[in-house]
C-alpha positions as CSV (number, residue, x, y, z in Angstrom):
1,X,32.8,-19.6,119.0
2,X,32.7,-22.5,121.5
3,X,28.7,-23.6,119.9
4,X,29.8,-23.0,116.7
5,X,33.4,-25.3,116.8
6,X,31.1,-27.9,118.7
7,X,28.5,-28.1,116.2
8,X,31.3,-28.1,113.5
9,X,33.4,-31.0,115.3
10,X,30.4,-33.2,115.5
11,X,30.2,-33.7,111.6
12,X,33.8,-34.5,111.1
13,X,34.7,-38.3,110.8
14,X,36.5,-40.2,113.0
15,X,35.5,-37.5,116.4
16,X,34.1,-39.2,119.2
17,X,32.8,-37.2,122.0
18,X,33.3,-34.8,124.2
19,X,34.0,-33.7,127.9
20,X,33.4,-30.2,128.9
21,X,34.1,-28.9,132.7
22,X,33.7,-25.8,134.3
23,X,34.7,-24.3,137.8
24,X,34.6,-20.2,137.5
25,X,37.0,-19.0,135.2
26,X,38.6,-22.3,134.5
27,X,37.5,-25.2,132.3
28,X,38.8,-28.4,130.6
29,X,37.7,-29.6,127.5
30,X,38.2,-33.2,126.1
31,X,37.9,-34.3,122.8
32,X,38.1,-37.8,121.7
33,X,39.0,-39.0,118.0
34,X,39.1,-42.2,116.4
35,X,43.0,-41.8,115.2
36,X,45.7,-39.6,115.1
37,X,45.0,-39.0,111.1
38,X,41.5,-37.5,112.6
39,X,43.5,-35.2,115.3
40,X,45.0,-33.8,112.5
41,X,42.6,-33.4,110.1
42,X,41.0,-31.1,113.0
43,X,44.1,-30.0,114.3
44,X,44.5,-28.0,110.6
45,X,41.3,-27.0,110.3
46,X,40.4,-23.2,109.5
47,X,37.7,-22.7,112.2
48,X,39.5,-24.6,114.8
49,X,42.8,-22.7,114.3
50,X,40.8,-19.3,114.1
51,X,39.2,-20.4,117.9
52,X,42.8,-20.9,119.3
53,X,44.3,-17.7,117.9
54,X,41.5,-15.7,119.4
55,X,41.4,-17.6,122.6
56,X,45.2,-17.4,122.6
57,X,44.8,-13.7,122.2
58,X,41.2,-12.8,123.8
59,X,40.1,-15.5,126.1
60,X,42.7,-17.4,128.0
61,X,45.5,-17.2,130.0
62,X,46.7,-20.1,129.8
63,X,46.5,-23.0,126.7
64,X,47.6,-26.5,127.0
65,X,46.8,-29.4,124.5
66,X,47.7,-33.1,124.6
67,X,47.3,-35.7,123.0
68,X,46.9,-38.5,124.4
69,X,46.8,-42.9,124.2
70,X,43.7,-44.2,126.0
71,X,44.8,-48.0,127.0
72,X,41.7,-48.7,128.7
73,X,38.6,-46.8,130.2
74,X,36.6,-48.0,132.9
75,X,32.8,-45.6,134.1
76,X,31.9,-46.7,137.4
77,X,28.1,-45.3,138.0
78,X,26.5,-45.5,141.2
């Protein structure tokens, strides 16, 4: 499910990118949109709400989604 929402999310205007972090049985995942309009349009969408119900009900124990204003991001490479 996690290949398939990714290569589906890709397509969709107005996404961004991603983050995906993993440290044993816990992760984080980070999307990034263009505008709340495009959250939403994903937010609603039939695949997406089939992954959360089965990793509300199968996968996780624990769920938490935000949405969030980025002001200003700064990558410092060394």
């Amino acid at each position: 499910m996690d290949t398939a929402t990714i290569e589906k999310v890709k397509t969709l205007d107005g996404f961004l990118g991603f983050e995906n972090i993993k440290n044993g049985d816990d992760g984080i995942f980070i999307s990034y949109w263009k505008d709340l309009d495009s959250i939403n349009k994903w937010k609603h969408d039939e695949m997406h709400l089939e992954a959360k119900q089965k990793g509300k009900s199968m996968w996780y124990n624990r769920i938490l989604s935000q949405i969030c204003k980025v002001e200003q991001s700064v990558e410092y490479i060394k």
